[in-house]
Each structure stands twice: as structure tokens, then as C-alpha cells.
RODO-2510 file (C-alpha; in nm, 4 decimals, decimal comma):
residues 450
     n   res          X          Y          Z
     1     x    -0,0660    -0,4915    -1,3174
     2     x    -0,2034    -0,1978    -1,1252
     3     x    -0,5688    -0,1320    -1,0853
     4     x    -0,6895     0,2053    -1,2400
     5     x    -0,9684     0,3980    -0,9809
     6     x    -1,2201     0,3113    -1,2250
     7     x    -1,1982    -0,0188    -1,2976
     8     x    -1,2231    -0,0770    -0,8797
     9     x    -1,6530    -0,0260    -0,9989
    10     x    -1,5861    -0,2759    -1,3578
    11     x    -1,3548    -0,5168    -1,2543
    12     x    -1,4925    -0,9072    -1,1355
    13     x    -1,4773    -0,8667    -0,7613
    14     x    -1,2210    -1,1832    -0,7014
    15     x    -0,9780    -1,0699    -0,9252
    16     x    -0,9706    -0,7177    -0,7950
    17     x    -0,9405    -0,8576    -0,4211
    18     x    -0,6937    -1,0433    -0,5128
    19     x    -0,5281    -0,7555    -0,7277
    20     x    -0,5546    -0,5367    -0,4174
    21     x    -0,5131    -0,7762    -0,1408
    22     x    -0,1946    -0,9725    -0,2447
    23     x     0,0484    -0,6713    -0,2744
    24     x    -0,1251    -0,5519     0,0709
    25     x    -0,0672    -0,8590     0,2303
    26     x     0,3067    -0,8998     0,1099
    27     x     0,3902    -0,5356     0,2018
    28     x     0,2508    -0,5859     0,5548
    29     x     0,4490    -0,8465     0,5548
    30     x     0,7426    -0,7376     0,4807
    31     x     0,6498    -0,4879     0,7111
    32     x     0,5584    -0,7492     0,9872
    33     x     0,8852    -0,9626     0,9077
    34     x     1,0960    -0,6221     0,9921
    35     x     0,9629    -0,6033     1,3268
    36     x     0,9965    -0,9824     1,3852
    37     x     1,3788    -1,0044     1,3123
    38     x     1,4566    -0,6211     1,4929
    39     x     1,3099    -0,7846     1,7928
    40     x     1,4643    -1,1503     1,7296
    41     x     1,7661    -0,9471     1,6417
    42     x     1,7754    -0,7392     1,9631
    43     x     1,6883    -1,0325     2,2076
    44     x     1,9730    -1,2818     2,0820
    45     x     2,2034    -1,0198     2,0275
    46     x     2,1102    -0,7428     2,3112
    47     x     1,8947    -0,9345     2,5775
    48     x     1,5230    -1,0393     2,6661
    49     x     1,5290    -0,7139     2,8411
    50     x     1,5824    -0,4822     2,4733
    51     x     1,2821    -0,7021     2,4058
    52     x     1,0725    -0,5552     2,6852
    53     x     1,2095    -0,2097     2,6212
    54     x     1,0830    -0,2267     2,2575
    55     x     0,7480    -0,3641     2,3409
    56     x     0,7145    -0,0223     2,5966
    57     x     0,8657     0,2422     2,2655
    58     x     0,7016     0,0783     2,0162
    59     x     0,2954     0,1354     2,0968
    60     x     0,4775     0,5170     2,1993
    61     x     0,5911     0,5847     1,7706
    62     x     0,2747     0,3924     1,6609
    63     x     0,0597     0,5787     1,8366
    64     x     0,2227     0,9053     1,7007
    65     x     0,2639     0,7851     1,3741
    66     x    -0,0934     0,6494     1,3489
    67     x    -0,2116     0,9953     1,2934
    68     x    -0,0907     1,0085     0,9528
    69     x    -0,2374     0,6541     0,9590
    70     x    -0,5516     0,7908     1,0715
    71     x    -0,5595     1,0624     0,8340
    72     x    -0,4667     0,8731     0,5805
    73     x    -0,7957     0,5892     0,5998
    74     x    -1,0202     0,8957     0,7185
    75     x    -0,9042     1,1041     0,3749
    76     x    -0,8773     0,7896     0,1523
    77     x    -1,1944     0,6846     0,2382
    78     x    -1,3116     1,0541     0,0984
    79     x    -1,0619     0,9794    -0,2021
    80     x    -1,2379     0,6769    -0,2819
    81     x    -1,6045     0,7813    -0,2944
    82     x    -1,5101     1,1284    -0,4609
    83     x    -1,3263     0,9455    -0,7400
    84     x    -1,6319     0,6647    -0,7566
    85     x    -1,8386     0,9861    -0,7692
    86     x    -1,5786     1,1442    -1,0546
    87     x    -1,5466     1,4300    -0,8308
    88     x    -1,1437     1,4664    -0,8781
    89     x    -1,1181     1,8138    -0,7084
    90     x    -1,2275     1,6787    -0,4035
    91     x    -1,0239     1,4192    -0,4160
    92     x    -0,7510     1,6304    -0,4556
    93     x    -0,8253     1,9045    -0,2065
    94     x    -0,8415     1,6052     0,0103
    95     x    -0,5005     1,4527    -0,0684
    96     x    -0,3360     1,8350    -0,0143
    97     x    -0,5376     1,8962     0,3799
    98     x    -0,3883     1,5522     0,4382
    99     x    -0,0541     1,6275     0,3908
   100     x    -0,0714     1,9225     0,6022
   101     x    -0,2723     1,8420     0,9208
   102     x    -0,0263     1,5053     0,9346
   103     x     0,2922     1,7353     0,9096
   104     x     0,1605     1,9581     1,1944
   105     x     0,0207     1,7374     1,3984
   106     x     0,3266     1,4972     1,3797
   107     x     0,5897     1,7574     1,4592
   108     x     0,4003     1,8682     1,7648
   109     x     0,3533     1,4961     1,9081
   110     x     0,6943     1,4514     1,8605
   111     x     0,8050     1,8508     2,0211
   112     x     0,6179     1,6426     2,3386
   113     x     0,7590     1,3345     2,3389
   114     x     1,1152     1,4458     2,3936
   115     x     1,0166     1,7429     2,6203
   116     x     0,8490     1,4388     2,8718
   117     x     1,0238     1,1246     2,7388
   118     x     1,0752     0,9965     3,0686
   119     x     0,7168     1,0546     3,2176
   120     x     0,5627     0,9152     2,8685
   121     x     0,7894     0,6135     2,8660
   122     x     0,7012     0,5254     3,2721
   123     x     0,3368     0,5860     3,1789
   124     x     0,4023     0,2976     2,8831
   125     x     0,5509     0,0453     3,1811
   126     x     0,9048     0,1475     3,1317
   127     x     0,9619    -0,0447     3,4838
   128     x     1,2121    -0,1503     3,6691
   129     x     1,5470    -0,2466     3,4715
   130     x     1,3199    -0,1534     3,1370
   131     x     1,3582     0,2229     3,1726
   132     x     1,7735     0,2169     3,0528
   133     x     1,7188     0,0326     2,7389
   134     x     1,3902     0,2156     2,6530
   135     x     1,4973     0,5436     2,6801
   136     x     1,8323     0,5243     2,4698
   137     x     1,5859     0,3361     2,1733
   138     x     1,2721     0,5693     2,2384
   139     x     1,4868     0,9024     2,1645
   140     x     1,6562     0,8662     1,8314
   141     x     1,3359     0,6263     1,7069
   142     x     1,1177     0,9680     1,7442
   143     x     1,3086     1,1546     1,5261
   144     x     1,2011     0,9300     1,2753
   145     x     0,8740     0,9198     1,3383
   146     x     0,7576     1,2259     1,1644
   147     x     0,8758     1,0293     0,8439
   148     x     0,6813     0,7395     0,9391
   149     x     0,3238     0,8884     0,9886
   150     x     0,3717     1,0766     0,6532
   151     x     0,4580     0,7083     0,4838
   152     x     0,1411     0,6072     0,6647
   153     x    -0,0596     0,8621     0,5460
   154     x     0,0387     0,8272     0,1826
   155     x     0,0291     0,4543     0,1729
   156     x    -0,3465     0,4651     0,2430
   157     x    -0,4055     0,7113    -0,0731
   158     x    -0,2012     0,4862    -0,2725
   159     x    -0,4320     0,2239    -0,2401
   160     x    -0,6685     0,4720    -0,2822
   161     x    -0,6227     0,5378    -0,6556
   162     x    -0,6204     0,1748    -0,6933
   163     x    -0,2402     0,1563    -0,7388
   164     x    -0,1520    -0,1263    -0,4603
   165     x     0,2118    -0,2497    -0,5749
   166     x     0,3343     0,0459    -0,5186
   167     x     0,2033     0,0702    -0,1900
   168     x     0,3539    -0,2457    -0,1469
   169     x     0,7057    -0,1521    -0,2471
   170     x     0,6568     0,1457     0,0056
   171     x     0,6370    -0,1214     0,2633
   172     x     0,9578    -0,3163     0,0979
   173     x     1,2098    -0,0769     0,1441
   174     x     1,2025    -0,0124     0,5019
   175     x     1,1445    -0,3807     0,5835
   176     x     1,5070    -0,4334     0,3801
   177     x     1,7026    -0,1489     0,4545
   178     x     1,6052    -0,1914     0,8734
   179     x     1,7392    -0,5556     0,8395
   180     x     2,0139    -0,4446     0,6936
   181     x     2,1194    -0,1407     0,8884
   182     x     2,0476    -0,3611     1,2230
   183     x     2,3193    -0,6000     1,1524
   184     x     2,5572    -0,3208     1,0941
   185     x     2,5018    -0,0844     1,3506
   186     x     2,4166    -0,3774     1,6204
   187     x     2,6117    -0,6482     1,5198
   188     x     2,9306    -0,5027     1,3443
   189     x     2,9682    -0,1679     1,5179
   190     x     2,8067    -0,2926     1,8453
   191     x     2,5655     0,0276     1,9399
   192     x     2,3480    -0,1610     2,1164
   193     x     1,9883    -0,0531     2,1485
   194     x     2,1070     0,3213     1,9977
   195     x     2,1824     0,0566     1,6641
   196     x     1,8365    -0,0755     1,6491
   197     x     1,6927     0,2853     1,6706
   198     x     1,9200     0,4803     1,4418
   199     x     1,8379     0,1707     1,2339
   200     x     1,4900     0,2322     1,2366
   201     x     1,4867     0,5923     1,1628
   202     x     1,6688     0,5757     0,8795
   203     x     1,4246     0,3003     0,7480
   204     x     1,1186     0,5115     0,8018
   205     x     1,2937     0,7643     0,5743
   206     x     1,3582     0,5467     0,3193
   207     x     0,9979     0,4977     0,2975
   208     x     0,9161     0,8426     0,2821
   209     x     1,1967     0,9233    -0,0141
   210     x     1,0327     0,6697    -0,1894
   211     x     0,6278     0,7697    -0,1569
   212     x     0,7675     1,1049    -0,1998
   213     x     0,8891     0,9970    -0,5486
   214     x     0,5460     0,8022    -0,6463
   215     x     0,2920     1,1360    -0,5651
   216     x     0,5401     1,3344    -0,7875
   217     x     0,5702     1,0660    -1,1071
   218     x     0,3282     0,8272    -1,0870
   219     x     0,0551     0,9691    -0,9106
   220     x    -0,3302     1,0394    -1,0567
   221     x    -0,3555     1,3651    -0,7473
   222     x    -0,1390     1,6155    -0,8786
   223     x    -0,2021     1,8840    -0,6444
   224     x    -0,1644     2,2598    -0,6221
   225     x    -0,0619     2,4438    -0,3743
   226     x    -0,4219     2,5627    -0,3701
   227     x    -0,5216     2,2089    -0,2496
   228     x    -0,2695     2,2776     0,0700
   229     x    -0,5399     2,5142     0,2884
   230     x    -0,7363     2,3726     0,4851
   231     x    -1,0991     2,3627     0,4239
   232     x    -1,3121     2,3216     0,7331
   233     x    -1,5376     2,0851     0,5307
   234     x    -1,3151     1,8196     0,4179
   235     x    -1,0715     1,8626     0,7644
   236     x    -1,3874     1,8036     0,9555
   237     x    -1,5154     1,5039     0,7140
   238     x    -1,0976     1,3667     0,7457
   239     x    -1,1202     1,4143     1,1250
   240     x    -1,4947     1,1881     1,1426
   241     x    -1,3540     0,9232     1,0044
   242     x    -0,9730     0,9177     1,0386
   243     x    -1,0912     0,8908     1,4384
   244     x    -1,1869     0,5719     1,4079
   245     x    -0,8273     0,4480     1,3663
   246     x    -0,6527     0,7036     1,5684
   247     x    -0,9081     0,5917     1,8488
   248     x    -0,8259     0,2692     1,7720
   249     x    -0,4482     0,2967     1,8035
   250     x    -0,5248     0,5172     2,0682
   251     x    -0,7027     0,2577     2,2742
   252     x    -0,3906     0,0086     2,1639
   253     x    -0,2197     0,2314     2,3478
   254     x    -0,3972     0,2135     2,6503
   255     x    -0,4351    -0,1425     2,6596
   256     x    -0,0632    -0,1559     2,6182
   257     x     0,0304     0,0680     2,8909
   258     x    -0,2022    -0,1845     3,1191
   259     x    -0,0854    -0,4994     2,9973
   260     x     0,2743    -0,3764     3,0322
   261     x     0,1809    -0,2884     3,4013
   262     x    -0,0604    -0,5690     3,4736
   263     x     0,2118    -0,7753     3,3108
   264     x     0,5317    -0,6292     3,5283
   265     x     0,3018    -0,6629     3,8204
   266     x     0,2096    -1,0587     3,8135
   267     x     0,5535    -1,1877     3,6461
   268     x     0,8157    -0,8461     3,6401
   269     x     1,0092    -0,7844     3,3329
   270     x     1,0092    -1,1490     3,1717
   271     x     0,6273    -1,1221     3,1552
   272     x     0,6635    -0,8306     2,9409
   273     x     0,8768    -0,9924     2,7793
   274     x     0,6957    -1,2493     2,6695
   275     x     0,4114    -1,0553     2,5573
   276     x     0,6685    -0,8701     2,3725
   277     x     0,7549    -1,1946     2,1635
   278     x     0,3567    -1,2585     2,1435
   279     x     0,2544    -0,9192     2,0618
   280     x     0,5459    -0,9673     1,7304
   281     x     0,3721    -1,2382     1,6422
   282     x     0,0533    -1,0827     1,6735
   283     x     0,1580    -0,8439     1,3911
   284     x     0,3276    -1,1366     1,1518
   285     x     0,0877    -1,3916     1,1634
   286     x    -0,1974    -1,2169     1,0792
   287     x    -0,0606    -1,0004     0,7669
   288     x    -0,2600    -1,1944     0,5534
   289     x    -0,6050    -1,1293     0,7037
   290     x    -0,4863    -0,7360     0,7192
   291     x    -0,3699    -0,7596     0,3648
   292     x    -0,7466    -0,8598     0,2617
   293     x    -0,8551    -0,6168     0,4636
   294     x    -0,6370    -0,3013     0,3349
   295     x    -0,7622    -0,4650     0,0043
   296     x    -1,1114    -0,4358     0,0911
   297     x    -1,1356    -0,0860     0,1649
   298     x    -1,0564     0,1024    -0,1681
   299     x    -1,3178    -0,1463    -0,3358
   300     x    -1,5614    -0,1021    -0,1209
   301     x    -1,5426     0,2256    -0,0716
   302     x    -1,5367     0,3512    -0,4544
   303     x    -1,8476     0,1066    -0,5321
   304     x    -2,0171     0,2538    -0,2374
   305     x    -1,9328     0,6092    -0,3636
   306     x    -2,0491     0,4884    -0,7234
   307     x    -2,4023     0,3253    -0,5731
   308     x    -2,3289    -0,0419    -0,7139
   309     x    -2,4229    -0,1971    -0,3659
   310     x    -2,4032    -0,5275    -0,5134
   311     x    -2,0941    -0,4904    -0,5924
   312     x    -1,9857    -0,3553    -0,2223
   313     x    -2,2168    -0,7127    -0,0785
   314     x    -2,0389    -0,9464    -0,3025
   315     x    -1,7141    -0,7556    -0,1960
   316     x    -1,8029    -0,8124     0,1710
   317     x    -1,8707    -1,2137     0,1422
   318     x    -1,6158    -1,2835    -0,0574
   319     x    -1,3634    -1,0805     0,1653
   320     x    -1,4351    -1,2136     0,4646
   321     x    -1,4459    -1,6119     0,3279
   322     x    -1,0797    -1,5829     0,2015
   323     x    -0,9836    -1,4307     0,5659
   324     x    -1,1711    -1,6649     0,7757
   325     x    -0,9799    -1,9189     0,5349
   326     x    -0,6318    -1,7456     0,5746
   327     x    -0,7082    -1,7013     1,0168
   328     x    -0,7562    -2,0994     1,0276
   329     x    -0,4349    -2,1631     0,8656
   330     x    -0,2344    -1,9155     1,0675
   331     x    -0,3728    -2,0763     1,3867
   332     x    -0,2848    -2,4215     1,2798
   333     x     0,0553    -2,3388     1,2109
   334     x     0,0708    -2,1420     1,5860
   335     x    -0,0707    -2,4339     1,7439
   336     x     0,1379    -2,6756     1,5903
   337     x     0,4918    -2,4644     1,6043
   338     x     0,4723    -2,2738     1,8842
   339     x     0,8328    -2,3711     2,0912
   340     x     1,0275    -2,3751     1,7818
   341     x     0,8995    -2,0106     1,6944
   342     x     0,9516    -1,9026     2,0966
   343     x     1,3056    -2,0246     2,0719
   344     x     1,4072    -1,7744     1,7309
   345     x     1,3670    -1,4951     1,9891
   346     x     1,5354    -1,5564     2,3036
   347     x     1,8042    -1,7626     2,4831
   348     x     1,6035    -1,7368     2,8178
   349     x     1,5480    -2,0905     2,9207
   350     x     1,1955    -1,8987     3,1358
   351     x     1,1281    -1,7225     2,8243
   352     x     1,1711    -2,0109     2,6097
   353     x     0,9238    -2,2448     2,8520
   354     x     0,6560    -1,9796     2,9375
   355     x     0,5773    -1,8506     2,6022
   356     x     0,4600    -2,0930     2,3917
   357     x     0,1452    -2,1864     2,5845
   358     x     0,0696    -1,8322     2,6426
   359     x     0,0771    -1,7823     2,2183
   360     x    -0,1309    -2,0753     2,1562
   361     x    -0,4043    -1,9239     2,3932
   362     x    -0,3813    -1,5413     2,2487
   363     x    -0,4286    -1,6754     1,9088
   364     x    -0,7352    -1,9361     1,9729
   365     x    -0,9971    -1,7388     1,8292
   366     x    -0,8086    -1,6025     1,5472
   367     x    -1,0025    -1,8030     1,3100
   368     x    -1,3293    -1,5573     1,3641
   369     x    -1,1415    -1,2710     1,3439
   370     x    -1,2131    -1,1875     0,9812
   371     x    -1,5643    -1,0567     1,0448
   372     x    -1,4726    -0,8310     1,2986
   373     x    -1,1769    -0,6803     1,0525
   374     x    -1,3927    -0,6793     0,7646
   375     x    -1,7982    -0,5584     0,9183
   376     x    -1,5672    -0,2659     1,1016
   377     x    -1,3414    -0,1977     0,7701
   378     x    -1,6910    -0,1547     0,5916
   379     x    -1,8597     0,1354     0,7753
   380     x    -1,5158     0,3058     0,7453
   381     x    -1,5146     0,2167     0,3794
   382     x    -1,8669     0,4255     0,3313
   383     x    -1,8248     0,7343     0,5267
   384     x    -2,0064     0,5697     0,8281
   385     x    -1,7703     0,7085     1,1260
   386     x    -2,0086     0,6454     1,4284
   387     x    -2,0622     0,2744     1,3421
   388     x    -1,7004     0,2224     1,2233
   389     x    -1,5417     0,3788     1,5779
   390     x    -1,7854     0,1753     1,7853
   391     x    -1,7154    -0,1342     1,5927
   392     x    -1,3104    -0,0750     1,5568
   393     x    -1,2994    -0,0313     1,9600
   394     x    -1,5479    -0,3256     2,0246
   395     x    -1,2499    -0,5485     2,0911
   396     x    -0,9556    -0,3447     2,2871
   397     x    -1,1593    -0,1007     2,3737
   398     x    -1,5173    -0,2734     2,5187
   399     x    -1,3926    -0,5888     2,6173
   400     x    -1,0062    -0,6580     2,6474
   401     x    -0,9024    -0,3965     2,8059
   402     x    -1,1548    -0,4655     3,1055
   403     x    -1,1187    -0,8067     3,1208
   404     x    -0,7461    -0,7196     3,1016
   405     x    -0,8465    -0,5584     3,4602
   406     x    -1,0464    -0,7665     3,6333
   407     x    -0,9232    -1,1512     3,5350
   408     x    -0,5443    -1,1317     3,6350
   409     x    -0,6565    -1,0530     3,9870
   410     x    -0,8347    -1,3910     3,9966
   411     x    -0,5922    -1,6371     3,7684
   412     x    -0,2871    -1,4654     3,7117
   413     x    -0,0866    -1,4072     3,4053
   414     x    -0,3222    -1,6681     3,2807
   415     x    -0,5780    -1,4097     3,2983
   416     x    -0,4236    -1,1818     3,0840
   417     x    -0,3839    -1,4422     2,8007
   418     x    -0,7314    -1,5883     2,8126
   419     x    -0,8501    -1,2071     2,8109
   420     x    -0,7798    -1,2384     2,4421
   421     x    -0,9769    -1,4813     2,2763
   422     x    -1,2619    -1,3946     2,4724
   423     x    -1,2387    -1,0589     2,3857
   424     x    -1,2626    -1,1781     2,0094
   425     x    -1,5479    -1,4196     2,0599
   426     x    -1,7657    -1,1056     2,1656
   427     x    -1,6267    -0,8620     1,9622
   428     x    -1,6828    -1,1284     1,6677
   429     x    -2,0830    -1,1878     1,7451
   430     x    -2,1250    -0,7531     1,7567
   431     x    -1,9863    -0,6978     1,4568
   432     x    -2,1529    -0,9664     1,2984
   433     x    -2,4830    -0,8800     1,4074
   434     x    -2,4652    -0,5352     1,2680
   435     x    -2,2794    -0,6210     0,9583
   436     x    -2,5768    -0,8419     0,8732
   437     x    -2,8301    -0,5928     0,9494
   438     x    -2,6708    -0,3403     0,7375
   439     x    -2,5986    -0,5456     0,4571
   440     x    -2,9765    -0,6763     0,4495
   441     x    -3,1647    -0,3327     0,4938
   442     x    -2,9192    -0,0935     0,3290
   443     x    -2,7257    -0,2760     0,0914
   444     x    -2,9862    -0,5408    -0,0217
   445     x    -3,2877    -0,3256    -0,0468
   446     x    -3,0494    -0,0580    -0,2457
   447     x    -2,9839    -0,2768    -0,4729
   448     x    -3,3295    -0,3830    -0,5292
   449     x    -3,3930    -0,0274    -0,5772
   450     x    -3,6180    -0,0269    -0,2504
***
């Protein structure tokens, strides 16, 4: 049963997690599972290279696609509080300056990708015997893309109105109709990496038929065309706070155009590889502690908007207990099934030997991740931009990406992996320590009417 926007401040704070969270989690993954088999598909049936040359395009189309994402959390996050606030115009006025700065600023990301594809796609690591592959995927992928960040961008205010299956189902249909278009266009008519591209294109618009359809029949923000211009208010409010994921993705991007190096650099093209295969699993595994996390915001955020701080603490505990519950699991299952996952991907004997190890050590603090996710998803969640950009970057931005740097030159490729769980451990103990501050001295005393 869908959630209403008000009942995100009446509801018992367990059953609306779990109202919000479970469709979240099973759309991302669905979403997750897509990318898994398009890479498993392209590596048995193309070669462990087309899995290097994916793990170079793909951080390329997120990053370009994350600024509907961006928009989307920055403008929901507005939707949220102004509907907890029963201030619909806003909300609305919101929704509309969405829709148009994603539109622009997607079509002119995209005008420059195929104008420089070449220099963007060597800047990515596109090295060696990568660059072939990559380009003829990169190319028709982009087309797409435009699709995808408007998806992005209208998933968010799904949630936003408190209407998470949908969102969900959004997140369905491109998962299916990928799968299925990759085993045509690769396997039956044999077009190679231009397959798994066209493949994906299509699938992105899919996605965006289908949110199209929601915001014109099922949707609470029935805009005018009024609601279109741009109102140097709310853009600037969007911009705040939609930066903290675009700088987010944007700093995935960096760290992905230095691991791809760092990585070509200490092992050549089967490193990347390899991280290619981790980096999937990256996504998969953890679509359950994203799920509670996407779940999280809309409740937090409308309480926060609506002043019930207790409700926005209890939201906070409880969120991050079922996550920290869900990370342990997931690592478990990596530790214990780590070469029979490796060897869905790849028929590379090196590939196949290398990899597992490697996973096992990128995932070994996964089970502390939840309080980064959630104390960073919080301050984004009440309009707090500064705290939520320093707190999203802590990990790629403060501490992998340098120890990314400096450790490989010492141990290796070894350095690269153990550069992740380290990275977490600190980035765990920051947020932590101003999550609890905030939720004692702003939260608590709130409450308390202090």
C-alpha cells in the first residue's frame, strides 16, 4: 500500500521504514542485478576486456546522469519539508525548476561528451587495448543518458510524496527490458559491445516512458506551466543541496579515473578488470543498506519539515540498526562465496584467481557502513547542505582517494584494495561523531522544547 505525504509525520516509524525501504531496496536491486548480468553478460560472451571498457563508460553516464540525481535529492529534500510544512506551491514550483535545469543541463553534458569522447574516455583510463571497446559502448550509451538523469530526477520526488512502489517499478522496467534486449542484440544478433549499449539506451527510456506516465496520472504535483521558470530562490536552495550528491558522484568520478589508472599502472588491463567485477558487486551487495537509506530520507525529511524531532531521532536509530544488521549479512555471504561469485563473470583463469581475495578485502568494513550512509543521508534530509557535502565526501573524497595515491606505491595492487576499508573505518568514526552531536543538541533538546 503506498504511503500518503502525510501519514510519513502519523505513521509508527518501523512500519513506514519498512513501507519505504523495502520497495527501495528491491528497485535498487533490480537496478543493481541489471548491471551485474550486462557485465557477466559482456565478459562470458564479449571478453574480460568489454568488462574493463564498461568499468571506464560507466562512472562517464553516471556522472552525467547524476545531475538529475542530484537535482532530484537537492529538490526532494525541498518537496519533503514544504509538504511537512503544507506548503504545496512550493513543492510544486520545486518539482517544475527540477524538470527544467535537469533537461538543460543534461543535453549540454551530453553536446560535450560526443564533441571530446575520446579525450573524456582516456581521461577515465580508457588504456591500452580498453580504448576500442569503450568507445563503440560509450557513444550510443550517451544518447540515452539524457533519459536516464530525468528517471533519476523523478524517482527521488516519487519517494518524495511518499509513493515508493512506484518508484520501485521505475527501477523494474529497465532492469527487465536491459536483460532482455542484451541477449538479443549480443547474443542472437551478435553486435558486440554496440548490443550492450543500444541495449542500455533503450532501457533508460523505458524508464522514462514510464515516470513520465506516473507525474501525469498518479501524481499529487500537478504542475503548471507557471511552475516551469525558474525562480532564483528555489534553483539556488535545489543547487545547495543537490551538490552534495553531484559532488559526491563527482568525486566517484575522480576516484575512478585514478583507480582505473593506478590500476592499469600496477597490473594493466586485468587489474581493471577485476575492479570492474568488484566495483559490480559493490553496487549489488549493498542494495539493501541503500534501500534503507533512500527510505530514510522522505521520513526524515517531512518530520523534520513538520518539527516532530522525535520522530526524525527514532527514525535515525532505528534506520541505521536494520542496516548495520543487513551490512553484516552481506559481508558474510562475500566472505564465505567469494570464488564461486568471481567465476559468474569471467572465463579468465587470472581473473578468476586474483579476484576473490581482492573482494573479500574491499568489503571488510562493510558492516559499519550504515552510519556513514545514514548520519550523511540526515543533514541532506533537513536542508543542512554544508554538513551533508562534507560528510557525503568524507569517504572518496577525504580519505580513499588519497590513500588510493600514496599506498599502491608501497604494496601494490594490494594497496589499492586495503585503501577501502580503511577509508570506511575513518569515514565511519566522522560521521558518527557528528551525527551524535547533532542528534543530542539539536534534535534532543528540540524535542524537549529547549
Amino acid at each position: 500500500m503506498a504511503v500518503s505525504s502525510t501519514e510519513l509525520g502519523t505513521l509508527d516509524i518501523k512500519k513506514l521504514l519498512i513501507k519505504q525501504s523495502v520497495p527501495a531496496s528491491i528497485g535498487i536491486l533490480f537496478m543493481s542485478i541489471n548491471i551485474l548480468i550486462d557485465t557477466i553478460f559482456v565478459g562470458q560472451w564479449i571478453g574480460a576486456l568489454a568488462i574493463a571498457a564498461v568499468s571506464v563508460v560507466l562512472p562517464i553516464t553516471f556522472l552525467i546522469s547524476s545531475l538529475g540525481m542530484a537535482l532530484g535529492i537537492g529538490g526532494s529534500s525541498i518537496i519533503s519539508r514544504a509538504l511537512g510544512a503544507n506548503n504545496k506551491e512550493k513543492a510544486l514550483h520545486t518539482f517544475g525548476n527540477q524538470i527544467m535545469l535537469t533537461l538543460s543541463l543534461a543535453l549540454v553534458s551530453v553536446i560535450v561528451g560526443l564533441f571530446f569522447s575520446d579525450e573524456v574516455l582516456l581521461l577515465f583510463g580508457a588504456n591500452g587495448a580498453i580504448m576500442l571497446p569503450a568507445r563503440e559502448f560509450f557513444i550510443p550509451v550517451l544518447y540515452g543518458v539524457p533519459f536516464l538523469a530525468l528517471s533519476m530526477m523523478g524517482n527521488t520526488v516519487i519517494r518524495a510524496e511518499g509513493k515508493p512502489k512506484f518508484a520501485m517499478i521505475a527501477m523494474i522496467i529497465p532492469a527487465f527490458s536491459n536483460i532482455i534486449l542484451d541477449v538479443i542484440f549480443i547474443k542472437f544478433f551478435n553486435l558486440g559491445m554496440f548490443g550492450a549499449a543500444l541495449a542500455t539506451s533503450i532501457s533508460y527510456f523505458m524508464c522514462f516512458v514510464f515516470i513520465l506516465w506516473f507525474f501525469i496520472y498518479k501524481s499529487e504535483l500537478r504542475f503548471q506551466l507557471k511552475h516551469l521558470i525558474l525562480n532564483n530562490k528555489i534553483v539556488s536552495e535545489i543547487a545547495s543541496l543537490g551538490f552534495v550528491t553531484f559532488s559526491r558522484q563527482g568525486v566517484v568520478a575522480i576516484l575512478s579515473i585514478i583507480l582505473n589508472h593506478t590500476l592499469f599502472v600496477h597490473g594493466g588491463e586485468d587489474s581493471v578488470a577485476i575492479y570492474g567485477i568488484i566495483s559490480r558487486m559493490l553496487m549489488f551487495a549493498l542494495f539493501p543498506i541503500l534501500g534503507v537509506t533512500q527510505g530514510f530520507l522522505p521520513i526524515a525529511g517531512y518530520n523534520y519539515g513538520a518539527k516532530q524531532y522525535s520522530r526524525v531521532n527514532k527514525t535515525i536509530t532505528t534506520s541505521i540498526k536494520w542496516a548495520a544488521f543487513l551490512a553484516t549479512v552481506i559481508f558474510i555471504v562475500i566472505l564465505i562465496f567469494s570464488e564461486p561469485i568471481v567465476a559468474v563473470f569471467t572465463k579468465d583463469a587470472k581473473i578468476i584467481s586474483e579476484t576473490p581475495n581482492a573482494l573479500r578485502i574491499v568489503f571488510a568494513a562493510s558492516p559499519i557502513i550504515a552510519i556513514q550512509l545514514i548520519g550523511a543521508a540526515y543533514f541532506q534530509a533537513a536542508g543542512k547542505a554544508i554538513p551533508a557535502l562534507l560528510l557525503t565526501l568524507t569517504k572518496q573524497g577525504f580519505f580513499l582517494i588519497p590513500l588510493v595515491l600514496v599506498l599502491p606505491n608501497y604494496y601494490g595492487i594490494f594497496g589499492v584494495w586495503i585503501s577501502f576499508p580503511i577509508a570506511d573505518i575513518l569515514s565511519t568514526l566522522v560521521t558518527a561523531f557528528f551525527l551524535r552531536k547533532e542528534m543530542k543538541q539539536k534534535l534532543t533538546l528540540a524535542q524537549d522544547g529547549i
